[in-house]
Phi, psi and omega in degrees: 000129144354107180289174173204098182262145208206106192267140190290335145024263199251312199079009187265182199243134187299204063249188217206164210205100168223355185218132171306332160252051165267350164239157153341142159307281178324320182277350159290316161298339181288311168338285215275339155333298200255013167292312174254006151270354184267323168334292209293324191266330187246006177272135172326156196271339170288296170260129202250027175242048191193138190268116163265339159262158171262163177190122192292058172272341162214097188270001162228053159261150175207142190241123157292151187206098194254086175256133177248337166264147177312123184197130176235296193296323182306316174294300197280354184266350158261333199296318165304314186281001147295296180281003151299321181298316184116015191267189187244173174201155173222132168237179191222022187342307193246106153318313161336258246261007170272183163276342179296349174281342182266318213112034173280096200311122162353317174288346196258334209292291183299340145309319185258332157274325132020313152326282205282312196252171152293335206208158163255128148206120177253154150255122189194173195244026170252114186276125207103039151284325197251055137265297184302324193274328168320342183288329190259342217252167168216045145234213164271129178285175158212148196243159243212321193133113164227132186006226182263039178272268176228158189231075198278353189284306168285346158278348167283304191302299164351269203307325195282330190289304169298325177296297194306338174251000156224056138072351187185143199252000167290133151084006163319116169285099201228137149259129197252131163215145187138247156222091171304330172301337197239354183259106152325312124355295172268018153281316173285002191262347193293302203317316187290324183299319175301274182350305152265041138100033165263137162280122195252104152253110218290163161219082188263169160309149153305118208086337172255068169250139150003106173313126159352323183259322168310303185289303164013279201264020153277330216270302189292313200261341173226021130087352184272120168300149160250129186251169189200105198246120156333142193257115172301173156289148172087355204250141160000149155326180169278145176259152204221138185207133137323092162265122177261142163266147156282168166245143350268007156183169211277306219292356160279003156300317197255172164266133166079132198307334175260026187309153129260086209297323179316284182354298162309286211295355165298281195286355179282140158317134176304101162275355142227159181221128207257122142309131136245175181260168168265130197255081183325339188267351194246004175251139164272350158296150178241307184233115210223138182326165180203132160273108199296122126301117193215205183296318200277344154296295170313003167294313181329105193320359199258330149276005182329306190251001186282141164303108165262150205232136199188119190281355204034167356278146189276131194237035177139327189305326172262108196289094175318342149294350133012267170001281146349306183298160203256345151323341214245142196218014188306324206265345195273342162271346188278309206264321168328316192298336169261340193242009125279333159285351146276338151285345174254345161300314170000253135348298170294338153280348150090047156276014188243120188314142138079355195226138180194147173228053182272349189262181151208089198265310223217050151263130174008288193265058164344289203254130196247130185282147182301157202212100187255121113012018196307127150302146179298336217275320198230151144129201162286124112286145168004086194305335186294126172279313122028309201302133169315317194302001187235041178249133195312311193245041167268337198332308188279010198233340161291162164251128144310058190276136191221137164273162171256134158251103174277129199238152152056019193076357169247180177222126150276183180237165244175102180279145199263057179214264218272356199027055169272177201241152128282100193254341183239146187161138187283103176274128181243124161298133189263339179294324192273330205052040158252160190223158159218163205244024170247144185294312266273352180316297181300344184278354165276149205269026179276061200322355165268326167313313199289274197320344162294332164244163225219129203248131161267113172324287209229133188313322171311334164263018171253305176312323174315325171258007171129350194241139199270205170251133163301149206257157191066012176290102189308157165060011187314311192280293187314330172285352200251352155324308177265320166293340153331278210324326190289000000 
């Protein structure tokens, strides 16, 4: 969710970009609105998906750029689209050479440049750092890419990419293909696609499926079915595909009442197809089967009209004859990346007449999941080992913060930093000093209750700390029976 840091001062309100659904659909159209006005008035003139020009829009801002991790587009495509605004810039490229090289924590590091620039936009390789940093900085982070939670910056040029070459970016039929676990980059573009109304078909690498929690919350939190069509003879595997209702519901898309709309959408043509590479840094396998993409996949008739897509950089994944094809739409998405990222400095700094995203009038997350607490002393933490919270010299500055999601009549925890799921965990009274295995605990809306418990990895870790099993506790023996199993 979005912070809201507040100097006693001024009262005014930070915002912050660390997640693709810290906006709005609609503040995603705005994004790309003032994207294409910046095209239309500074693009070159040969190429017209490439900015050629300058405009003296924020000549006394100045942007940071804190990579702790490796980058050439993302870092030069804002630093360009700052000196397109007509602003200034300072980096931090090389960790070697920072203070994060003496041991300096993220929280400190962004507290003190916060000084020196208007915007953050970080990079790191812990997922949930730029949520951590967002807590502390009191100008705007922008996340940059943290480890494989998200690359919500890189899902607008995406998203910008497909409206220019099919006019609207609703109801799209996109094929993912690589390694979804591990690429940040399609965690956020799924969330977005779904949200607007796509059928998401997966191609993962073996092992490289959509994270547990990633499928979750297409399903649960954006409303997407997984359909699944038997493979004819002769035919391909079976295809599995994310179907989203729109609003207000899909089926009013098509004429006449018998439609099967799962059915159309099975059978509708592929309109992109998004390549990623393997992300090798986030694997201990170095060399692992990969799925290629080349002239002889795109033969395929289904692909006939796809767009092909790629965040770069490509390491094999992508066949370079490609290139050519007039399908292939990478290095142009690629170039997209300054005149959305110009629109979104903009906009965050409120340089845009009449236009902004400095408010949260209109966020995403409207009605905000409840937000538990741990003590640091005791209890759970954040199962992704990844996670900021286990990086040694954040230590003093994170909590063990958890959203409650309530799913199905139970409750997970939600880390509110990398937003990986809990689903099994030991609930304890800290007033009775008894645990129990039902979530369903968490689900009342009494708020003193709900601050008496306290969530445990495992039952061995509620004995450990004094507390016995409720005694009479529904559903005790079949739970504790299925958290064994888990």
């Amino acid at each position: 969710m979005p912070e809201r840091n507040m100097t006693p001062q001024s009262k005014t309100v930070t915002r912050h970009l660390v997640s693709i659904n810290d906006l709005t659909n609609n503040e995603i159209e705005c994004v790309f609105e003032v994207a294409q006005s910046f095209l239309n008035e500074l693009g070159d003139r040969r190429l017209k998906y490439r900015i050629g020009r300058g405009k003296r829009v924020a000549p006394d801002s100045i942007l940071a750029t804190l990579f702790f991790e490796p980058s050439t587009r993302t870092r030069l495509s804002f630093e360009s689209a700052m000196l397109r605004l007509g602003g200034s810039i300072i980096t931090s490229a090389d960790p070697a050479t920072s203070s994060a090289a003496k041991g300096e924590s993220l929280a400190d590091s962004v507290r003190v440049v916060g000084n020196y620039a208007d915007l953050l936009v970080i990079r790191h390789p812990r997922d949930g750092a730029a949520r951590l940093a967002a807590e502390y900085a009191k100008v705007p982070v922008i996340n940059g890419g943290d480890g494989s939670h998200e690359h919500p910056t890189q899902t607008l040029c995406d998203l910008f990419t497909l409206r220019q070459k099919h006019k609207s970016i609703r109801n799209l039929k996109v094929a993912i293909s690589g390694d979804l676990k591990g690429s940040r980059t399609i965690h956020s573009f799924v969330y977005a696609l779904a949200r607007f109304g796509a059928t998401i078909e997966p191609l993962p690498a073996p092992g490289m499926e959509l994270p547990p929690h990633v499928d979750r919350r297409l399903r649960e939190e954006f409303r997407s079915k997984i359909v699944t069509r038997a493979a004819e003879e002769g035919e391909a595997p079976i295809d599995a595909l994310y179907v989203t209702a729109d609003e207000p519901h899909q089926q009013s898309l098509f004429s006449g009442p018998e439609i099967d709309y799962e059915r159309v959408m099975i059978e509708k043509k592929i309109d992109a197809v998004y390549v990623t590479r393997f992300q090798k840094e986030r694997w201990s396998e170095k060399e692992v089967p990969y799925p290629k993409i080349d002239a002889a996949f795109l033969r395929d008739a289904k692909y006939s009209e796809a767009s092909v897509m790629h965040p770069l950089p490509r390491v094999g994944e992508l066949d370079a004859a490609i290139d050519s094809d007039n399908r292939a739409l990478y290095f142009q998405q690629a170039a997209y990346g300054v005149p959305v990222r110009m629109a979104l400095i903009s906009l965050l700094l409120g340089l845009q007449p009449g236009k902004s995203l400095r408010s949260y009038e209109t966020g995403f997350h409207k009605d905000r999941l409840p937000l538990y607490n741990q003590p640091k002393s005791s209890g759970i933490r954040c199962g992704n080992p990844n996670c900021i919270v286990h990086e040694p010299s954040e230590s003093q500055y994170v909590r063990n913060r958890f959203h409650l999601v309530r799913v199905a009549g139970q409750c997970l925890l939600r880390c509110a930093y990398c937003e990986a799921d809990r689903d099994k965990f030991v609930t304890a009274n800290r007033r009775h000093m008894w645990y129990s295995f039902d979530t369903t605990l968490w689900s009342t809306d009494d708020e003193h209750a709900q601050k008496e418990l306290l969530a445990f990895a495992t039952e061995d870790d509620a004995r450990k700390a004094g507390f016995h099993l409720r005694k009479n506790a529904p559903h005790g023996a079949a739970a504790r029976k299925a958290h064994a199993a888990s």
